[in-house]
N, C-alpha and C positions, 0 to 999 in steps of 0.2 A: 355645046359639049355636055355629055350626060355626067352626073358624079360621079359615078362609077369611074369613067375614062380621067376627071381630075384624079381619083385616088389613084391610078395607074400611072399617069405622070409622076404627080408626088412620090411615089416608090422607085420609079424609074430616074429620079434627085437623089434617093436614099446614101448611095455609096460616096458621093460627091460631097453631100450635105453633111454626113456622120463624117467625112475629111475634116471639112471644116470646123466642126463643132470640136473634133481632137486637136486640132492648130491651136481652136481658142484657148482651149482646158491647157496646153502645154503653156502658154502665153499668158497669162492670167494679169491685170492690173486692178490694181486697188483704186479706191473710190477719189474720182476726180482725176486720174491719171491713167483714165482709158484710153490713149491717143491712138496706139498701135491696133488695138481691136476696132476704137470708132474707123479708122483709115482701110480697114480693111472691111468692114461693114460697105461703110458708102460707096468702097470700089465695087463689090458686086449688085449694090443697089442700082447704082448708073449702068451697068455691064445689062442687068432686067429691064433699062427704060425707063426708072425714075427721075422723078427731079429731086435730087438729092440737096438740102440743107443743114450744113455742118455747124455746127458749133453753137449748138442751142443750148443755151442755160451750160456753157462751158462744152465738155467734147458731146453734147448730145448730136442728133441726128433726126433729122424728120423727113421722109422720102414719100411723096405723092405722085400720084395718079390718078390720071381723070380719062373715065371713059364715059362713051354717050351724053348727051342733053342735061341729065339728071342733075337737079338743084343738091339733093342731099350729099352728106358725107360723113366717115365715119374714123376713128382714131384707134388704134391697136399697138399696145403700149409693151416694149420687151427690154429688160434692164440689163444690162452690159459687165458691172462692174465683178470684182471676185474680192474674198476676205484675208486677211493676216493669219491666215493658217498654212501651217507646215502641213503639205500633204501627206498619209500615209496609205494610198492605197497599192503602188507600187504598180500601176497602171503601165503600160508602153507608152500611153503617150499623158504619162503623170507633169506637174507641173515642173518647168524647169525655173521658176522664178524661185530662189527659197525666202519660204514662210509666206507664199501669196498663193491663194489655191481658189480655185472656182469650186467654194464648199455649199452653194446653195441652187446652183443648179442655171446662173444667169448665161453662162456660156450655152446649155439647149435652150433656155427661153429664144435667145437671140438667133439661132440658128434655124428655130421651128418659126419665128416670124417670116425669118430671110426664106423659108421652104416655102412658105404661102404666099411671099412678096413673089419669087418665082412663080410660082402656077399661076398666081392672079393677073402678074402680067402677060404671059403665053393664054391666058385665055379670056383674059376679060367679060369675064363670063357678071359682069353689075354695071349700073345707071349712076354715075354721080364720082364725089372724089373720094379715095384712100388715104389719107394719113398713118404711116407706120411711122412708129417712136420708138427710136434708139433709145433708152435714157441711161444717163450715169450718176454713180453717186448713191445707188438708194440703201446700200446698208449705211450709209451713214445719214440716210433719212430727208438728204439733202438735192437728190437731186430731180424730183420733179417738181418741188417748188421753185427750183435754179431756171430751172427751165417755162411753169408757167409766168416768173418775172421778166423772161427776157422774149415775152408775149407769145407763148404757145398756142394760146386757141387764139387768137386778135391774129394772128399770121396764118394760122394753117386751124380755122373754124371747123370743127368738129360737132355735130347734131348729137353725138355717144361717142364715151369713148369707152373701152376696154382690156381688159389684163387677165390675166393670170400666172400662176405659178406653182411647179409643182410639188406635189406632195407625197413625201414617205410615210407609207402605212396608208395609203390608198390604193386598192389594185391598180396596177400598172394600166393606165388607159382609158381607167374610166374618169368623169367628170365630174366634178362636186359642186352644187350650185346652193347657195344662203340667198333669202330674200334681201334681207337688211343687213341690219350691225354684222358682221365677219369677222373683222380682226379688232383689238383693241387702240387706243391707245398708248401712248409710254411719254412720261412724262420724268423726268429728271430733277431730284431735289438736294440739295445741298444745304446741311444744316450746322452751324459751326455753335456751339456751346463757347462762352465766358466766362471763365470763375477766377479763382484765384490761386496761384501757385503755392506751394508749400512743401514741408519735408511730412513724409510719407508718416515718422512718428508723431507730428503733431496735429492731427488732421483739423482740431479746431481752430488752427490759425489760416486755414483755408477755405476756398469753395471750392470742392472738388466738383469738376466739370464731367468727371468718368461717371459719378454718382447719376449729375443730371443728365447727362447723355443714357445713360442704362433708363431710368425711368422715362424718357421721351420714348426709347424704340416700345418700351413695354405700351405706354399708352397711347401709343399712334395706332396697335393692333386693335382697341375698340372703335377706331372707327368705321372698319369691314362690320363688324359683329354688332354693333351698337347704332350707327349713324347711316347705311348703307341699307335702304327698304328690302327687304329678305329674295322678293324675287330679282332682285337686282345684284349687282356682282362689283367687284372691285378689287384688286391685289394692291396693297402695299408692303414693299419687299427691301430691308435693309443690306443694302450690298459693302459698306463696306465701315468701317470707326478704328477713328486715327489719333491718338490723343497719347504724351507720355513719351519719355525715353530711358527711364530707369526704374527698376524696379520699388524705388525707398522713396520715390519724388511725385507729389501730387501736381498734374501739369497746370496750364495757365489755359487749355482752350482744346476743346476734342473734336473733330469734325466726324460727321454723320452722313452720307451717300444713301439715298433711294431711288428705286425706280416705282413708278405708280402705272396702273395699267387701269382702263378701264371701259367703257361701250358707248358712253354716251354722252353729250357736252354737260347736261347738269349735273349728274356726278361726277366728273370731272372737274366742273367749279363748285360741288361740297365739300370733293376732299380736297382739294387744294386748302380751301377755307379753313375747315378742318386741320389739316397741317398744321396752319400757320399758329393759330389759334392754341393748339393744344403745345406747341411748342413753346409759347413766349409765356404761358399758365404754367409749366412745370418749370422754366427756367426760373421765374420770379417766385415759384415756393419754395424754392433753396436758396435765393438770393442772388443767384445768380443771370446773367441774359446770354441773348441768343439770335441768331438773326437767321430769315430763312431763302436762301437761292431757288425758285420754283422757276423752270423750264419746260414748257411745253413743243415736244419735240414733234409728233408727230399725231395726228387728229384719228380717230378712228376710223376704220375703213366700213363705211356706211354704203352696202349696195341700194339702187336704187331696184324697187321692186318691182316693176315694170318692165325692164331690162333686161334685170335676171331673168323673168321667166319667159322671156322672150326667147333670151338664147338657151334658157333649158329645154323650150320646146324645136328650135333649130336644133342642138344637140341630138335628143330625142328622133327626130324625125332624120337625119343624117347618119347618128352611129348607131341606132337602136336604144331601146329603152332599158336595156339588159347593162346600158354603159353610164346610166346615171345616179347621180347620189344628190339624192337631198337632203340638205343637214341644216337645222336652227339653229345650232349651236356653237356659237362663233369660240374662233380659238383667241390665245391671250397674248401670241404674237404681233407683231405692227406690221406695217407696209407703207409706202410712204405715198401709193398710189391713193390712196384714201383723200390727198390732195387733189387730183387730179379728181374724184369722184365729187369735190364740194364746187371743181367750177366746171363740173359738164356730169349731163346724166351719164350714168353707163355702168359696168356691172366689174366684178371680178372673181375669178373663180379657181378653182383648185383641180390640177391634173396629175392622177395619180401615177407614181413611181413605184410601185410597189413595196417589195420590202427591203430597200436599200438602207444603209445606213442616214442617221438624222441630218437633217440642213443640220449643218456649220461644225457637222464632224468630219476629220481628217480623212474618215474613211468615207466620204460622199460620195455616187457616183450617179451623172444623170442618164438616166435610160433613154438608150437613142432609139428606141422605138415609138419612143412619143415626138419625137419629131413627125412622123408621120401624121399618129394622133392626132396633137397638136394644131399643124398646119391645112390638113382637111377640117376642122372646125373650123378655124381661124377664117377659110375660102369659104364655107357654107355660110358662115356668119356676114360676111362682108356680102355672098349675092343675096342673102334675104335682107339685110338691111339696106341695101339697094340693088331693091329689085327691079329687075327690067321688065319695060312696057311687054 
């Protein structure tokens, strides 16, 4: 079967497929309590000819296929889950869950997998096995590690695996492909000050903790500016301080909230280092202590460069060159696939939505035209990465 005739099929899913993907967006479940979207996943999995495998790493899903002789095999990874946001796009088929809304786009991820799970099985047009991955859980960053622990590649072996997701303020349809580093890290810091409580008119009878907490946020900013080798990058970002309940009372203890972002594992273990360091120095030059919570939630999403330009050149050669974007320049968001990237090669990339509103605004909506998009890569990719004799 020529490409051309797969893209014709896939169009000819279009009306059926854009149903679906409206069902999900109306249905929307937050992370870890995808049941109703995973059950409706696997029913048209098994309906296409899959072997379907439920409840991977919790409601995940792994649906395989093997066609011809071929030793290899390949993983293609689409996440499930939707966020704690009130919808306001005022859509027909807008969410009816209130304050749960598919504001990042995981309901077409999932739909443009299911559009090339379709076509891949009507034509089996590759040598070897498919692994498609439902996954759930990943705004909460939790769930393709849920899933590599409850033996993701040891059960369903993957040679590459693969993702994407897409992107507003990309023309709608084209491809964005990074060699390496992508997205960042985000690491999570919780830092609680010690001092000593008192009335707000005698302050020498105290160690005000507001005082030390105010100089840790200020000197935690030289370690971007100061610690961090210039062509190299790092965000550390104060979200939140909590200390005090009246306005005349110097409190007993202030806590401190950070998110840290950043590209690569060794700066990643400077600034932690760093953190800690410069935290337990400012607390004991006012007398006071301090203890620090350091969370590494989720590892940077590191493509492997091989891969990528692998499938920038499938891209390239499938939608034209006129549909590709190549960008060094990784964003300072996470993705939790990045796990998924440290135990198997394979790449992640960015499929433009155009100018819709941002992931995880109220006003999101995923453009069901890249479901087509989409799911014609998804099949070019899968027959050149197993290619038939």
């Amino acid at each position: 079967m020529t490409e051309k005739t797969i893209e014709n099929l896939i169009l000819s899913y279009l009306p059926e497929m854009t149903a679906f993907r409206h069902t999900v967006h109306e249905n929307p479940e937050l992370s870890g309590k995808e049941t109703a979207t995973s059950a409706r996943v696997g029913e048209l999995l098994e309906q296409y000819g899959y072997k379907v495998t439920r409840h991977v790493g919790g409601n995940g899903i792994v649906a395989s296929l093997k066609n011809g002789n071929g030793r290899k095999s390949i993983g293609i990874r689409a996440d499930m889950d939707a966020l704690p946001i009130r919808e306001e796009t005022n859509l027909e088929y807008a969410s009816k869950n209130e304050g749960v809304m598919h504001a990042c786009g995981h309901d077409g991820h999932t739909t443009t997998l299911l559009t090339a799970a379709r076509a891949l099985a009507e034509t089996r047009n590759f040598d070897g096995t498919v692994h498609l991955i439902f996954q759930p859980a990943e705004e909460i960053g939790a769930g393709a590690m849920a899933m590599i622990k409850d033996g993701l590649f040891e059960r369903f072996p993957c040679d590459a695996v693969y993702g994407l997701h897409n992107w507003p303020g990309l023309e709608q349809g084209k491809i964005q492909f990074t060699k390496n580093a992508m997205m960042a890290s985000v690491d999570s810091v919780t830092i609680v000050v010690y001092g000593k409580g008192g009335h707000g008119a005698r302050p020498e009878t105290a160690i005000d903790p507001i005082i030390v907490a105010s100089s840790i946020v200020m000197a935690l900013q030289t370690i971007v500016s100061r610690n961090i080798p210039p062509l190299q990058s790092a965000i550390i970002s104060t979200g939140s301080i909590h200390g005090g309940e009246a306005f005349n009372i110097i409190p007993d203890s202030v806590t401190i909230s950070l998110t840290v972002r950043s590209f690569s594992a060794d700066i990643q273990n400077l600034v932690e280092d760093r953190i800690k360091k410069i935290v337990e120095a400012q607390a004991q030059s006012f007398g006071a202590r301090a203890s620090v919570q350091y969370d590494r939630l989720v590892p940077a999403l590191v493509n492997h460069s091989e891969y990528s330009d692998f499938a920038l050149d499938v891209a390239k050669q499938r939608l034209g060159a006129d549909k590709i974007v190549q960008n060094e320049i990784p964003t300072t968001v996470s993705e939790d696939f990045a796990f998924m990237l440290q135990a198997r090669p394979g790449a992640f990339f960015f499929l433009g939505n155009g100018n819709s509103a941002s992931l995880h605004s109220p006003h999101y909506n995923f453009d069901d035209r890249n479901l087509v998009d989409g799911a014609i890569f998804w099949c070019a990719l899968v027959a050149a990465v197993l290619k038939q004799n």
